[in-house]
C-alpha positions, 0 to 999 in steps of 0.5 A: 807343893800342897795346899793348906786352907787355914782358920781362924783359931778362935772363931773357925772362919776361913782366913787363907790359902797357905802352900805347904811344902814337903819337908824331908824325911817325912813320909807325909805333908805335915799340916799346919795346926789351924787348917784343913786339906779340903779346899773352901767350898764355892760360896758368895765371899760377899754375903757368906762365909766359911766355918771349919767344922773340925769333927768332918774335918770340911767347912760349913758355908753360913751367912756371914754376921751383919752387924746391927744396932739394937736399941734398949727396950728400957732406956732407949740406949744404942748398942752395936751386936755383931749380927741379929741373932745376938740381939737380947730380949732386952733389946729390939731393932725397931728404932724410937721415934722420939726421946718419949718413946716407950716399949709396949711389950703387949704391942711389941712396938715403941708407943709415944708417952704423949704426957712426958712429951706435953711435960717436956714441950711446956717447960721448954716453952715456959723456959722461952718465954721467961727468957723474951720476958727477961730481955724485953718487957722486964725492962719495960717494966722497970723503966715504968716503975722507976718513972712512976717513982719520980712522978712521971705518970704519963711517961710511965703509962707509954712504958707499961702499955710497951711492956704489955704489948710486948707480953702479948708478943712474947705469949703469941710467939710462943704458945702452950702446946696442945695438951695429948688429951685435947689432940 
């Protein structure tokens, strides 16, 4: 009984042990197709592997592939590389901070685009307030005008101070962001 160390077909990896037996008639252990007779060399199963190197006919120890996700320099968009040196030009290993993060290839790093973020923050803010306005001082004023229209004045005046009140409410729970130029 001999033993065999196989490989993978495709990437050359070292896959196994396989015992071979004598067969007979023939002189000779035959091979199996994708194996080597010299044996895997020591190596740390857990960080490196073995590669066949069938020229030699013996296996190179490597560091085994550890897979990364790279982020697009353009579009911020994930992708999973089976190791680091696959990663593309397009591509960098630096994770964005935020949503406006742009590639700075003079600084090779993500810069923020304080302006797109200002955008962004005051048509949130924009998009709040009109939502604390529709629910409570719209109404006020409704009710203000729908008095003011049956001569009720002075009931109508408590309505729209109410309604008021609640604008300036409405505004101080949500301010205006800072604008990146006045930060």
């Amino acid at each position: 009984m001999k033993t065999a160390y196989a490989f993978h077909p495709q990437t050359l990896i070292f896959t196994g042990a396989v015992p071979v037996a004598r067969i007979a008639g023939y002189p000779d252990y035959i091979k199996p197709k994708f194996a080597l007779w010299a044996p895997v060399p020591a190596h740390d199963t857990e960080t490196q592997q073995c590669r066949a190197d069938l020229e030699s006919q013996t296996w190179l120890v490597e560091a085994k592939p550890i897979e990364v996700t790279a982020y697009h320099k353009a579009t911020q968009a994930e992708n999973v590389f089976s190791d680091a040196s696959e990663v593309t030009d397009d591509y960098t290993l630096v994770k964005p901070q935020t949503r406006f993060d742009e590639w700075d290839p003079a600084l090779d790093a993500w810069v923020t685009n304080e302006t797109n973020q200002y955008q962004h923050q005051v048509a949130a803010i924009t998009d709040q307030r009109r939502a604390a306005y529709g629910r409570i001082s719209d109404p006020l004023y409704m009710e203000a005008h729908r008095l003011t229209r049956q001569g009720r004045e002075v009931e109508a005046e408590e309505y729209a101070l109410q309604a008021d009140a609640a604008v300036q409410k409405i505004k101080a729970d949500h301010p205006w962001p800072t604008p990146p130029e006045a930060a």
